[in-house]
N, C-alpha and C positions, 0 to 999 in steps of 0.2 A: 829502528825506533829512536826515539830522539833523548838524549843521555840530560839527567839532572842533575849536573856539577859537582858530582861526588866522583871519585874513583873507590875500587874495589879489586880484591885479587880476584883473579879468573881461575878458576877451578884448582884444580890439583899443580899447579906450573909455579905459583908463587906471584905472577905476573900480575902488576896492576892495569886497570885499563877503564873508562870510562862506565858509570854505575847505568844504568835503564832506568826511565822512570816508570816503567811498569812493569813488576818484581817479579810476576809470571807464575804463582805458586813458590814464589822462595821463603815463605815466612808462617808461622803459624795461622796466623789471624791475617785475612786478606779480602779488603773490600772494595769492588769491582763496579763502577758505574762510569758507561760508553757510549760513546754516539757512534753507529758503524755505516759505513755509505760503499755498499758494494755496486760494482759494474761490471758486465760480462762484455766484450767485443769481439764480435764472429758474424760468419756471413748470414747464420742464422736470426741476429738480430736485425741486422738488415733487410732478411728477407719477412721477418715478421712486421717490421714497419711499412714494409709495399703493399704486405695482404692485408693489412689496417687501411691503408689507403684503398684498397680496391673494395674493401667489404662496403666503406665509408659511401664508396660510387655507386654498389649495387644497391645500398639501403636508401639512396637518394633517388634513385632509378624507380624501387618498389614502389615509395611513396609517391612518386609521382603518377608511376600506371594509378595506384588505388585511386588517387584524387580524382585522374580523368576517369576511371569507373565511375568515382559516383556522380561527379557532373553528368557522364553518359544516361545513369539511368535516373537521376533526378529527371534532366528535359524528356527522355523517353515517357515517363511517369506524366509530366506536364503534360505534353501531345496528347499523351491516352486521355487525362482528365477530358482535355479539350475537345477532343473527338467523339467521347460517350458522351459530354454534356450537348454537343448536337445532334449525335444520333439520337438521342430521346427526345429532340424540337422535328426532329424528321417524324419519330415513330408515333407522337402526336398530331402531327398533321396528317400522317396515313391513316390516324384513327378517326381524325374529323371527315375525313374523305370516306371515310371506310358509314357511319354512321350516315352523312348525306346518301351516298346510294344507297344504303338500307331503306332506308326514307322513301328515296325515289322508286326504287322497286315497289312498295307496297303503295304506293300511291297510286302508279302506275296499275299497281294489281286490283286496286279497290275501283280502277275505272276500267276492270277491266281490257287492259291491254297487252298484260302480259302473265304467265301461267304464276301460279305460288314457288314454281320450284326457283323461277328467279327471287324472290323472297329469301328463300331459303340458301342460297348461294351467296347469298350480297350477307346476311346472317351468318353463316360460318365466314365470309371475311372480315366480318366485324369482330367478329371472336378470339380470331386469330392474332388482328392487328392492336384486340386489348393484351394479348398475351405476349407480343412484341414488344408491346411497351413497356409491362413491367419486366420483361426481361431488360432491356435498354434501361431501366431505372436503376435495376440492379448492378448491370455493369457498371452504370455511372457511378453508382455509390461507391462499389470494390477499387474503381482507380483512385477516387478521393481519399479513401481509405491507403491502399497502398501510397501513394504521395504523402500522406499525414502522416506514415511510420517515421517517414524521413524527414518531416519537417517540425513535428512537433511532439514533447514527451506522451500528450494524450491523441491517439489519432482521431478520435472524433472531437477536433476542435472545427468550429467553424473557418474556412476561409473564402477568399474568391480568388480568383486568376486573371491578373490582366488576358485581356482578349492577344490570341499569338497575331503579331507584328505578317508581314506579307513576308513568305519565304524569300531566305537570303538567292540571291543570283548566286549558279555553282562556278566556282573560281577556274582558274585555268588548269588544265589537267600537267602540263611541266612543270607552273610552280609550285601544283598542290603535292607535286611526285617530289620534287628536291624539296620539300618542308617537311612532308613524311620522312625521308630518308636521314633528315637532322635530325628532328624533334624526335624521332621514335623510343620511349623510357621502354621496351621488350627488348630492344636494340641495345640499348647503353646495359642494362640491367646483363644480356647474355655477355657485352663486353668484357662488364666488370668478372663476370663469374670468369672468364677466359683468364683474366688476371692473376686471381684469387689461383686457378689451376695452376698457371704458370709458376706464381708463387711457391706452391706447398709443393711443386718437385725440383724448386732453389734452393728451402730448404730443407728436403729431404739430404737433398746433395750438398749441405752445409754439414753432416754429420762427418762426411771426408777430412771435412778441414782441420785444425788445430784452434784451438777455443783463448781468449786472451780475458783473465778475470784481473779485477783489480780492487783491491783493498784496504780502507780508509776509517782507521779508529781512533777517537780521540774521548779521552776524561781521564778517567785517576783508573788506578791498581795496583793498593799501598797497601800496606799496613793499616791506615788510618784514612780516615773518612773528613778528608779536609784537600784544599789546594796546597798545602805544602808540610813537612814533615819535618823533625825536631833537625836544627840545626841549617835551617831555612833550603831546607833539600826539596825540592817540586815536584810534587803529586802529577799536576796535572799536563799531559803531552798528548803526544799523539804518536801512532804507529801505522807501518804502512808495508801491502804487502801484491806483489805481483804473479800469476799464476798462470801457467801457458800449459793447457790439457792437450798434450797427442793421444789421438785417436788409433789404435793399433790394431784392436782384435773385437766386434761384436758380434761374432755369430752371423754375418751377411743380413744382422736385422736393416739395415741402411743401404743393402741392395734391393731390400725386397720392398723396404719404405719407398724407395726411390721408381721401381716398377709401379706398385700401386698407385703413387701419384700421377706418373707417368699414362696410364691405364683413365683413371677421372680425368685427366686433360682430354684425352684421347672423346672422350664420352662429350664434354663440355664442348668442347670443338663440333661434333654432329650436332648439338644442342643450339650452337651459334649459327650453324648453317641452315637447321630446319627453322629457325627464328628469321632470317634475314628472307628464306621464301615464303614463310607465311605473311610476313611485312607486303613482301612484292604483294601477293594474292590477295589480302585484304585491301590495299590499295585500290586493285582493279576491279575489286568485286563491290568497293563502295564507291569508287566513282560510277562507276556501270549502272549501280542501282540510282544513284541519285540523278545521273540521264536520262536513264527510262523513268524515273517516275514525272522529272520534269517533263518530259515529252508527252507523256498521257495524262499528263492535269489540264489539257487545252482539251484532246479531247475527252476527259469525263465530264469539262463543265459543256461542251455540245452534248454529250451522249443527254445529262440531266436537261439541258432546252427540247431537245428531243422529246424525251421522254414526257414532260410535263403538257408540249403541245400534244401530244399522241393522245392523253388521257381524255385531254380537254375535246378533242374533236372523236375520239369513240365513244362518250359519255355524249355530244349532242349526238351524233348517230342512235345512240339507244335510246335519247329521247324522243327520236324521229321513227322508231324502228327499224330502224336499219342495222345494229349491232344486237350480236346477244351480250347476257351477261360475260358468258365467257369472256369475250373481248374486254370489258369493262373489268374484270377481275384480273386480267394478265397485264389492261395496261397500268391499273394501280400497283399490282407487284413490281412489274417492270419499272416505273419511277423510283417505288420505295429501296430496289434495289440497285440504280444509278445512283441516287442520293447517296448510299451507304457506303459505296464504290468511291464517291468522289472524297469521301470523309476518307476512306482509308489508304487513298492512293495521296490525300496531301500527308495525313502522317506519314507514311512511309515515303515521299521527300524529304520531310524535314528529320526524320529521322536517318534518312541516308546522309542526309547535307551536317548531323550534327556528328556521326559516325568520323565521317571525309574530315571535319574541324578538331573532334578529337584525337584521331592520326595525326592531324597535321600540326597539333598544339594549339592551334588558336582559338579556340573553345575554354 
């Protein structure tokens, strides 16, 4: 402690020697105000400043998976809007269709050309295909709805949607694989926790060591409540103190700390491994899918030319007599169910291709 220009005997010896400015309880009346600045130096705080840094990496990691969740399922949400809102221009036009042959049927009937029961056939498809539609209305509304949760405090606010742009071309599958294999935040995210393991069984194993604390006080502890004391003697110093803790004897609580971390590493490490194969597996399972669906959008829009000449030439057939209704009612399903196909097989490209972009960060 650092001495205030006075000397004083030392104890029972007679001996003089230099006085403390801070009196330490030697006086009646003793007033105490300190600024104190302690530090601990061990491998423990070391090892707490890398699992700071590693927590730092996985919170960085999380936030990023969540972000690309929600971009994921905002565009997933968009597609679906997009999709219902043309399945219900399809489920309209299968009702206009559905109402002309009703028409034709009984016109047909009223000249006699064909029994009531086709009446009655072309009438339950007309029924059906009202009931089509407001089911396709209803869907439509539920994705607008879901999209507005996300987009705005009230979800029945009005909006529109730009019309979706022509799907992206699917990138190359090595560089889409070495992009997943950077970019992946499940990846960085298991890393960090790998860390944070390794960490807490450093220091577990920092309780072995010997601990270095150090001790830094400085104001008055006088008699008197001022910087300096009768005879111009100084209050005010500073004291300082050093402290090195051996570890000897706790009961093997620092063996058994040391196992259990050892133990969650052990865990984290499988956690990083079944993380790095579901990485691979998603990879293959959404480029896979974003191939086949590219592959079968050329032919759903033949299977729909198809289907739409088919209707058109067994509808004049039945004008001619040559078709029954039947035919005339399977080839209307049959269009309305290529249309529907084609709607759902471009979602599900763009939804594999936005999948493949979110893996691969560029989304």
């Amino acid at each position: 402690t650092q001495p205030n220009g006075q000397r004083a005997t030392a104890g029972q010896t007679g001996v003089t020697q230099a006085a403390p400015r801070f009196i330490a309880n030697n006086t009646v009346h003793e007033y105490v105000g300190q600024a104190s600045v302690t530090e601990t130096l061990g491998l423990a705080q070391f090892a707490e400043l890398r699992g700071a840094d590693a927590a730092a990496a996985r919170t960085r990691a999380e936030l990023e998976i969540a972000r690309r969740g929600l971009v994921n399922t905002v565009a997933g949400l968009y597609y679906s809007v997009l999709a219902t809102t043309r399945k219900v221009a399809i489920a309209e036009r299968a009702l206009g269709e559905a109402d002309d042959f009703t028409a034709l049927t009984q016109k047909r009937e009223n000249g006699r050309e064909v029994a009531h029961a086709d009446v009655v056939k072309a009438q339950l498809q007309q029924q059906q295909r009202e009931r089509d539609l407001a089911d396709a209305r209803v869907a439509a509304e539920r994705a607008r709805l879901d999209l507005g949760v996300l987009l705005f405090p009230d979800p029945q606010t009005p909006y529109q949607l730009e019309p979706a742009r022509a799907p992206v071309t699917l990138p190359d599958r090595a560089v889409s694989q070495t992009a997943a294999s950077a970019n992946n935040p499940e990846l960085r995210s298991a890393f960090a926790t790998l860390r944070e393991s390794d960490v807490s069984v450093l220091s577990a194993r920092a309780a072995y060591l010997p601990g270095l604390a150090l001790n830094y006080t400085y104001g008055i502890d006088a008699p008197q409540v001022a910087t300096s004391g009768p005879g111009g003697v100084r209050n005010l110093g500073y004291s300082a103190s050093v402290t090195l803790d051996l570890p000897i004897w706790d009961w093997l609580a620092t063996e058994h700390r040391v196992k259990q971390s050892q133990i969650r590493r052990d865990a984290v490490r499988i956690a990083l491994t079944a993380a790095q194969r579901r990485a691979i597996a998603d990879f293959d399972e959404f480029y896979a899918a974003a191939a086949a669906a590219r592959e079968q959008s050329a032919s759903l829009d033949l299977s729909v030319q198809t289907a739409r000449e088919s209707l058109r030439l067994t509808k004049l057939r039945y004008s001619e007599g040559e078709a029954t209704v039947l035919e005339v009612v399977d080839a209307q399903n049959a269009l309305t169910t290529t249309e529907n196909s084609r709607e759902d097989g471009i979602v599900r490209y763009q939804e594999a291709v936005t999948n493949l972009q979110t893996l691969t960060g560029s989304l």
